[in-house]
N, C-alpha and C positions, 0 to 999 in steps of 0.2 A: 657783474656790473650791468646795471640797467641801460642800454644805448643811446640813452638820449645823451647830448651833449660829450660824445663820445671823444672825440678830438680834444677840447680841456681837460676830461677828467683824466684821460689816457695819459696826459703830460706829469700828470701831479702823482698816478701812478706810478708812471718811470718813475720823475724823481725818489721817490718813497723805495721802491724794489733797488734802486740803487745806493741809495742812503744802507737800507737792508744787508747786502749783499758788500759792503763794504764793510762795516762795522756790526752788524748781528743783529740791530737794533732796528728798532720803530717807535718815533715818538708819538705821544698820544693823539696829536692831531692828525699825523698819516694812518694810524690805526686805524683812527675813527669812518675816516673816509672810505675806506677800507673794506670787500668784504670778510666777515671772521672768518670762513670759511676758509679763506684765499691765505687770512694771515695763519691758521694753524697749519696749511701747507707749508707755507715758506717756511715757517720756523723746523717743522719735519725733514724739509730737503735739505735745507741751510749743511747738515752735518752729513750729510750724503754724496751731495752733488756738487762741482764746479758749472754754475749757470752759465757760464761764457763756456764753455766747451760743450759741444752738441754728444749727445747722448747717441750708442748705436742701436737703432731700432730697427732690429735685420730680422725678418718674418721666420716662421719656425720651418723646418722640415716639410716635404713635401708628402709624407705621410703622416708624419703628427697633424699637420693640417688637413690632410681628408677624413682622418679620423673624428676632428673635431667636428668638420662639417658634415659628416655623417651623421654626427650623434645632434645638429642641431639645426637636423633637415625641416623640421618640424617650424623651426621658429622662421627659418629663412623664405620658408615655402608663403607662410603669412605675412610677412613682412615686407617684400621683394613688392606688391600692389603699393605698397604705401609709398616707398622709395620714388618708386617710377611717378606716383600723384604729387609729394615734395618736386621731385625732380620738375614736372610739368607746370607747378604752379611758382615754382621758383625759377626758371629759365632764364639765363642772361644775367643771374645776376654774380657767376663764380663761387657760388655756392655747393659745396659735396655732400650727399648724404650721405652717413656712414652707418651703419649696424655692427653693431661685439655680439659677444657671447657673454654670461653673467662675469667671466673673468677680465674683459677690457681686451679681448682679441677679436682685429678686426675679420669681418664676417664677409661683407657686401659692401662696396661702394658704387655710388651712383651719381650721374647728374653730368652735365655738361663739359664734353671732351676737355676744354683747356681747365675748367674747377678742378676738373678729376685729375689730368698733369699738374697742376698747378698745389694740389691734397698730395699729392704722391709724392711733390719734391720733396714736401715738409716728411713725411715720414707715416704718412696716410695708403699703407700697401697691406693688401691681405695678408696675414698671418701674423701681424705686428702687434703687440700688447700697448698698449694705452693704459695703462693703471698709473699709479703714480709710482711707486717703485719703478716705470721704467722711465716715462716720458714726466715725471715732476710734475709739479702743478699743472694741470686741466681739466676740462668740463667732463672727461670722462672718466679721471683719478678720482677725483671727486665726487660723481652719482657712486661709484662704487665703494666709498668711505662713508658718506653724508647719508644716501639712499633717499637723495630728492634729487629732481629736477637743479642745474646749473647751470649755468656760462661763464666764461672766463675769455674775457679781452684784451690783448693785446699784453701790457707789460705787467696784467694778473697772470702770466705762466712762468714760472719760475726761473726756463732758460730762455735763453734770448733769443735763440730761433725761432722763438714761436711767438717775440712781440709785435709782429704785421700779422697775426692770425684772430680770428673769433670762432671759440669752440664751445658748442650747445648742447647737450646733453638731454633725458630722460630716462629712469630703469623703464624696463618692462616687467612686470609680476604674471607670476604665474598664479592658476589658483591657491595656492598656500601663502601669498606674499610672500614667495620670493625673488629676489631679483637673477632672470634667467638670463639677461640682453642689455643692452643700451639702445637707443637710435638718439644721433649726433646728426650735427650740420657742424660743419669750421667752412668758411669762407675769411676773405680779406678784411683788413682792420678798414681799409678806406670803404668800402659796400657797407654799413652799417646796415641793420635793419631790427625794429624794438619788437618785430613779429617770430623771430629765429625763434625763440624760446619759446613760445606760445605753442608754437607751429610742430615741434617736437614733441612737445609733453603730450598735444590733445592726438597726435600719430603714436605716440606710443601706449597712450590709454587704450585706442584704437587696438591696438594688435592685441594687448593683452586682455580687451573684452574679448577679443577672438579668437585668442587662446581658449580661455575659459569657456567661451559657448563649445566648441571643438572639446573640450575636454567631459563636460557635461553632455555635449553628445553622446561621446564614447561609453559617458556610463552607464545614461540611457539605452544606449544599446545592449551594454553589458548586460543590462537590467531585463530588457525585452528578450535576449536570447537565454537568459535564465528562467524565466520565465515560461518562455515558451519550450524548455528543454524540462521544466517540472512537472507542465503541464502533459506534455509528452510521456514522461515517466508513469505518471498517476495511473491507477488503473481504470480509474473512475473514467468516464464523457463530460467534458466541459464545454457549455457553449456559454459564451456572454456576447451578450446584446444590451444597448444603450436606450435612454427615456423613450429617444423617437422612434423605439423598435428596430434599430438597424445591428442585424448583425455582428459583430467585430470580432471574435474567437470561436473558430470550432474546433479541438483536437483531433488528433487520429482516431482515438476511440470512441468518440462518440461518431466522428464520418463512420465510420464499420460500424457502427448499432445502428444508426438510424440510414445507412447505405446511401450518402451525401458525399457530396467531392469538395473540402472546405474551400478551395479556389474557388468555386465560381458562386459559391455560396454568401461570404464575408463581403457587408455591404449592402445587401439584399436585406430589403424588410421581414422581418420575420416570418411574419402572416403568409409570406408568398412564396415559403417554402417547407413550412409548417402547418399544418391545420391542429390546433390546440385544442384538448378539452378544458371544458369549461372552467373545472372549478381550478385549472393554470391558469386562462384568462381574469377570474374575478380576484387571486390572488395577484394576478401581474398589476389591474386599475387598485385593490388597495394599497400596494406596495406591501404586503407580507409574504411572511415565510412558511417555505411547506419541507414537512421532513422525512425523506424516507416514504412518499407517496406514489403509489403504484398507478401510472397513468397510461393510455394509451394514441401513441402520436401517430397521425398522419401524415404520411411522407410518400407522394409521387400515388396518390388513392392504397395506398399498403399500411395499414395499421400495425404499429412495431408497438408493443407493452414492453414499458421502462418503468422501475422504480428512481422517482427523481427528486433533488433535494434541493429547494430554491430560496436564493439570496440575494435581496437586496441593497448595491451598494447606496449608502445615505450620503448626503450633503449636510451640512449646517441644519441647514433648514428640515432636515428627516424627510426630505423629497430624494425620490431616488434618481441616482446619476445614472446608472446602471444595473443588470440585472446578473448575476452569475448561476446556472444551473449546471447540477452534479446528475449524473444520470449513471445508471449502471442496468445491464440484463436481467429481465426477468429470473433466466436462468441462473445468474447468478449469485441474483440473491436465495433463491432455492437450494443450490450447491451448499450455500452456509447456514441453513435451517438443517437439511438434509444431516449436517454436520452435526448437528446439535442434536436431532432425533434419531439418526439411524445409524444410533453407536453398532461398530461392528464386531465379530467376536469370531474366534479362528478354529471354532467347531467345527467338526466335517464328520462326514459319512464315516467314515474308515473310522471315527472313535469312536462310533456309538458301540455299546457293548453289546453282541449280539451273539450267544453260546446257546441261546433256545434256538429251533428250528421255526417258531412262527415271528423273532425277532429276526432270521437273517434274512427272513419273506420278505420283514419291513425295511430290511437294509437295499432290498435287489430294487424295490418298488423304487425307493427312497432316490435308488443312483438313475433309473427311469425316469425319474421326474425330475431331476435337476438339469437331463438334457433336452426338456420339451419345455412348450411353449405355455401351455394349456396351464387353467386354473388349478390349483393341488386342493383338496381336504385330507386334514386329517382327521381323524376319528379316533376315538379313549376316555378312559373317565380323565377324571383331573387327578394332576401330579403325576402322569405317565411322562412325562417330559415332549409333549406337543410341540411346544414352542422351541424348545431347544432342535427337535426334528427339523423344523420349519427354517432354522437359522443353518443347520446343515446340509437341508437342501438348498438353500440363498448361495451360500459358501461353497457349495459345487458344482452352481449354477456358471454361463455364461458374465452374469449379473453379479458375481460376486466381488469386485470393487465396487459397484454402486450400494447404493445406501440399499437397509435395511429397516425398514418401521413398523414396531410392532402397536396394535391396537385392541385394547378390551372394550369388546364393544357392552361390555356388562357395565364397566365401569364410569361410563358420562352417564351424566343423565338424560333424559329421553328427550326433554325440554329443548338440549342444545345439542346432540349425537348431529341432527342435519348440518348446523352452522359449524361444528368441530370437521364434521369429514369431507364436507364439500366446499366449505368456507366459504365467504363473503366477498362482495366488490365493496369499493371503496366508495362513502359517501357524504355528506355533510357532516354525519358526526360521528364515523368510526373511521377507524385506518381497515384496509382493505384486509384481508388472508385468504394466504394460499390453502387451497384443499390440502388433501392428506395424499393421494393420487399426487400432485400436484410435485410434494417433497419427496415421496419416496419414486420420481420420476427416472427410469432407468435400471432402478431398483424392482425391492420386493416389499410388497403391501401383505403383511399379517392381518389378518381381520380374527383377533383370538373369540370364543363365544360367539359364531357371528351369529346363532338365533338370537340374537335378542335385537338386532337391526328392525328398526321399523318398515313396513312392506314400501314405505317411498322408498327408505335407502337403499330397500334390495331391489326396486326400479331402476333404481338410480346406478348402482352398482352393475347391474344387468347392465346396462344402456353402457358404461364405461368400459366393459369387458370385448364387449358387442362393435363398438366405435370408434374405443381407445381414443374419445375426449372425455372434458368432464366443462359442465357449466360451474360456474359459482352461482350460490344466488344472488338473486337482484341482479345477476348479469345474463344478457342472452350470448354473449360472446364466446365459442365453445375450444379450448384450451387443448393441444393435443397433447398426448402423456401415454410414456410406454413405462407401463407397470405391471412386474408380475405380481398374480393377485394368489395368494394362499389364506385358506379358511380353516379355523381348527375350532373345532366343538366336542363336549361333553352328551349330548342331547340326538335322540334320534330325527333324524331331517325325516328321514319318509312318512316317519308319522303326524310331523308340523304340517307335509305338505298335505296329508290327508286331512288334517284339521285344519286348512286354509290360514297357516300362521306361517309358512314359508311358500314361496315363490315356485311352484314345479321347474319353469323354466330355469330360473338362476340355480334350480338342486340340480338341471340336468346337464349345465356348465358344469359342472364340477362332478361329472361321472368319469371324464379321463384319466386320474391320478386321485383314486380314492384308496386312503393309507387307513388300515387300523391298526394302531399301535394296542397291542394287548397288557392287562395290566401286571403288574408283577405278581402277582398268585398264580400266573397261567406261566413263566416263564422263571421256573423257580434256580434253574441252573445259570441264571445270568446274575442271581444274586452276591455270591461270590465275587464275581469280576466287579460287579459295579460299587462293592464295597472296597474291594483294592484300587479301584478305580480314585472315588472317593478321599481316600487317606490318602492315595497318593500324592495328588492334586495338593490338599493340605502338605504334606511333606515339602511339597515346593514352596509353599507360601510362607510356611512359618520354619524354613531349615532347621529340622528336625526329624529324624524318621518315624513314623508311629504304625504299629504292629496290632494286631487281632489274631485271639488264639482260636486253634480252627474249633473247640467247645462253645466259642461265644460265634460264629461263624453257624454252628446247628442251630442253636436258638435263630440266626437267624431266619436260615430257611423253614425251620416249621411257623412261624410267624407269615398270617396272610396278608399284611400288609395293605390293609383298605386303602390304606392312601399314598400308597405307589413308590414309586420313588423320591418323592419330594417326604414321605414321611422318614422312608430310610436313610436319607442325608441329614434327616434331623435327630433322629435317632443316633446316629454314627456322632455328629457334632455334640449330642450331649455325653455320649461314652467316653468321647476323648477325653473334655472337661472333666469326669471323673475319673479319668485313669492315672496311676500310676507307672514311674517308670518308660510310659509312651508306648506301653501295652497293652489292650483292651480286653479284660477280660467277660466272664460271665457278667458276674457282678456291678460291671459297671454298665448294663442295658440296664433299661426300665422295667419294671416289677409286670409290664402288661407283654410285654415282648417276651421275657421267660416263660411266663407262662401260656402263652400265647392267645392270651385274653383282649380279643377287641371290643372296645367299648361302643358301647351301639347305642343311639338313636332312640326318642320316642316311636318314631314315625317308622312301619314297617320297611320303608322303602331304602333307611340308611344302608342296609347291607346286600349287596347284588344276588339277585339268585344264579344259581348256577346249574347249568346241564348236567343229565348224568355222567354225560361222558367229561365235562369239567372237572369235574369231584371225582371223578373212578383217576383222572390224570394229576390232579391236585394229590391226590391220597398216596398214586404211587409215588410220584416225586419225594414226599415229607418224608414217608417210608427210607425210599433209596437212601437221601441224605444221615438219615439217623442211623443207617444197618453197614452204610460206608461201600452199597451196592452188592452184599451179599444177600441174594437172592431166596435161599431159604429161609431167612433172618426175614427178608422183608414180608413173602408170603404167610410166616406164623403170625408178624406182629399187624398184617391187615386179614386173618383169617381166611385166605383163600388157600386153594394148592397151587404147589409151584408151579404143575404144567399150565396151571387159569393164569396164575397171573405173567407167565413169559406168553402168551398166548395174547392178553391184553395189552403188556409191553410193547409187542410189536406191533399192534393196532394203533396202538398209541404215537407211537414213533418213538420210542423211549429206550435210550441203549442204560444196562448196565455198566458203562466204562466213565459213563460222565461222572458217575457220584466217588469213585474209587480215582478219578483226577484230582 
């Protein structure tokens, strides 16, 4: 009921709620005056309740009550300011303020000692339900049935103790629109006042904006500490910084790259804790983006090299609001190249096969060099297995978890061999690259063929072995790098250096650990093994056993074998392909290996020559293998006497027990 003219229309009310309550009814004129609100109540309690007898509204438990007020600490905590400003601005005039809970139990009351005796006679005590199932028609049954704002005066409440009262209502919403609360005023029928209602609804919009910012705080926060807990996670360095250059984020990992405390840093103009290269500044004024660029920052006069990846957050307008940068270590990015080039492999000393006496020289040499520091060459024609050497000296090295890179320096071209192995700085129109030093840092630098290095590189190389830096070019900026360096060549050095085509100095780095691995004509009893070897290896791969009868086992060893071991693996891999069974016989080697016919060259130079004493040790070898190490057998079939050739046997170092093994 709107309070104007309160005192008339209250009368016509009685009359109407007592018409009502006698007889069931309301005629269409009482109706009308009526609110509907007010008549779907009465008609609701009518079959409920006796209006002339007071209803008991006895507060709940004294723990069921804490428990509520516990669970709606929240809403009272908010609320309780507004009460006390009601209360203040209503003073004097018998007026209570009241607060529920979304179920119509009351929460808080407030206001003026005798309102507040005077609320409590009527049945206004904390813990008491106000819904209309308990107290019938009122301003508070009804927000919680209607879910609007109401009032109900005087003989609008259903029982008759409550027709000297005015009760005002409001829900409160939460963010979801639900109703969490009520806040009420009930004061006296004779106090009228047409502001009660106003005065409630714009208090409880009040609270429930306040709710709502308080709730949207929370998620904000929620939001910032997730945030800031991803941020944290990442592996990456993130700093973000705003239009006006001001700082606002620095993670943990990026403070430890760049050795900054983000406390005292966030907030702080950029420029005055950064000293920027440029081409970061020209992309910061156009607002673009750089990817994966390799820059180096000044921080405290200490230049730190970061590869960093820059984002600009946009506005509408494609003006940036902000700036976001991804940064990560040099080193790190390294680590993951390293990954990509210096595949590793679980070769070792102990499996090279070494049954000749000048292979197990190279085996002692081999474990020598894997515990020193100093540059290795190796030395051999090609297909002696150089590189494989090189990977097992890596692999029983200190070094052997660091990466491994190998490099033919035959195989670039001469054109770009500088920009491949020293690599570039970064510039207007290339992305930057790490040297080859650079990736195999910590590891071991192969340099396979290295004469064919042009005399810079072998400057340049000298200078890196010498200083343990390396420049890139276009940079003067000199890079430290602990890399073992091993050299393996085909080609006589001392005569490049005599032809001023190698470096004297950088041949005389590599006079500590000089390996010659001899070729397989000179170490004929290792053939054998490294053909069991061989098949073995297959026998793993393809689960399957595969066999060589010791007949096709003699063809091998009389076979010189020009092209080393790399030819004898290929040999072997075509025998299998034509064996039957998983046997390898005669027949199934190549027509040039039976008969031990190598196929030679225009050019004098294809076939090695060889010493006499080469060929006097070559001849016994083939001998022993074919006679099975019977000694007079071998001297008839090379035409000496028996006492010449155990005479040259033992010069040789050559036992009769290897071949009869």
């Amino acid at each position: 009921m709107i309070p104007a003219d309160i005192g008339v229309r209250n009368e016509a009310t009685a009359l109407a709620w007592r018409s009502f309550i006698e007889t069931g009814r309301l005629d269409a004129i009482a109706a009308a005056q009526i609110d509907p609100a007010v008549v779907r109540s009465w008609r609701r309690c009518v079959y409920r309740f006796n209006p002339l007898v007071r209803p008991r509204l006895m507060p709940i438990g004294r723990s069921a009550l804490y428990s509520i007020v516990r669970a709606q600490q929240e809403l009272i905590t908010i609320a309780t300011p507004f009460v006390e400003d009601i209360h203040q601005f209503t003073e004097g005039s018998n007026y209570a303020v009241v607060l529920t809970d979304g179920a119509g139990c009351l929460l808080l009351i407030g206001g003026d000692p005798a309102a507040v005796e005077r609320a409590t006679a009527v049945g206004f005590q904390q813990g008491t339900y106000w819904s209309e199932n308990n107290a019938g028609t009122n301003a508070f049954g009804l927000v919680l049935l209607e879910a609007m704002p109401m009032q109900v005066v005087g003989a609008e409440h259903y029982f008759n103790f409550l027709h000297g009262v005015i009760t005002a209502a409001a829900p409160i919403h939460d963010v979801r629109g639900r109703i969490i609360g009520l806040l009420g005023m009930t004061g006296p029928l004779d106090r009228p006042t047409s502001h009660t209602l106003g005065l409630v609804m714009s208090a409880a919009r009040a609270i429930g904006n306040q709710l709502q910012a308080n709730w949207f705080l929370e998620e904000a926060n929620q939001h910032l500490s997730q945030v800031n807990t991803i941020l944290g996670a990442i592996t990456e360095g993130v700093i973000v910084w705003n239009q006006e250059g001001e700082i606002r984020h620095v993670n943990q990992q990026a403070a430890r790259m760049l050795r900054i405390n983000p406390r005292t840093v966030v907030g702080r103009p950029l420029a005055d804790v950064f000293h920027l290269p440029p081409e970061l500044m020209a992309a910061i004024e156009e607002g673009s983006e750089l990817h994966d660029v390799e820059l180096s920052i000044q921080v405290n006069d200490q230049d730190i090299r970061v590869v960093m990846t820059l984002r600009p957050i946009l506005e509408a307008g494609a003006q940036p609001l902000s700036y976001v940068a991804l940064i990560n270590p040099v080193e790190h990015v390294r680590q993951i190249a390293q990954r990509q080039y210096g595949a590793q492999t679980g070769l070792s000393i102990e499996s090279v096969q070494a049954e000749s006496s000048s292979m197990r020289r190279v085996v002692r040499q081999s474990r020598t060099a894997a515990r020193g520091l100093a540059p290795v060459l190796i030395l051999g024609e090609g297909g002696v297995g150089k590189n494989l050497l090189a990977r097992a000296i890596h692999n029983e090295s200190p070094r052997a978890g660091k990466p491994f890179i190998d490099i033919n320096c035959r195989a670039i071209p001469h054109e770009l061999m500088t920009r491949e192995i020293l690599g570039h700085e970064q510039d207007t129109h290339t992305r930057g690259q790490p040297s080859k030093f650079e990736l195999a840092d910590g590891g071991t630098l192969l340099l396979d063929q290295i004469e064919n290095l042009s005399l810079e590189l072998q400057a340049a190389l000298l200078h890196v072995i010498e200083t343990r830096h390396v420049t890139r070019l276009g940079s003067s900026a000199p890079i430290p790098v602990d890399v073992r360096i091993i050299a393996a060549t085909t080609a006589n050095l001392e005569e490049l250096v005599a032809q001023n085509s190698f470096m004297s100095h950088l041949y005389y780095r590599f006079g500590v650990f000089k390996i010659e691995v001899p070729p397989l004509r000179e170490r004929v009893e290792d053939i054998p093994l490294l053909a069991e070897h061989f098949l073995a290896r297959h026998t793993d791969s393809e689960s399957r056993a595969i066999w060589i009868e010791d007949e096709a086992v003699g063809f091998l060893i009389r076979y010189p074998w020009p092209g080393n071991v790399r030819e004898l693996e290929s040999v072997l891999e075509r025998a299998m392909s034509q064996s039957h069974n998983n046997v390898i016989r005669p027949a199934d080697l190549p027509e040039m290996v039976r008969n031990g016919r190598v196929l030679v060259a225009r050019y004098p130079l294809a076939q090695p020559v060889l010493s006499v004493d080469e060929a006097e040790r070559e001849a016994i070898l083939r001998a022993g293998w074919a006679c099975q190490g019977r000694v007079t057998e071998m001297a008839r079939l090379l035409g000496i006497g028996r006492s010449t050739l155990w005479r040259k046997m033992k010069r040789l170092e050559i036992s009769a027990t290897i071949f009869k093994q």
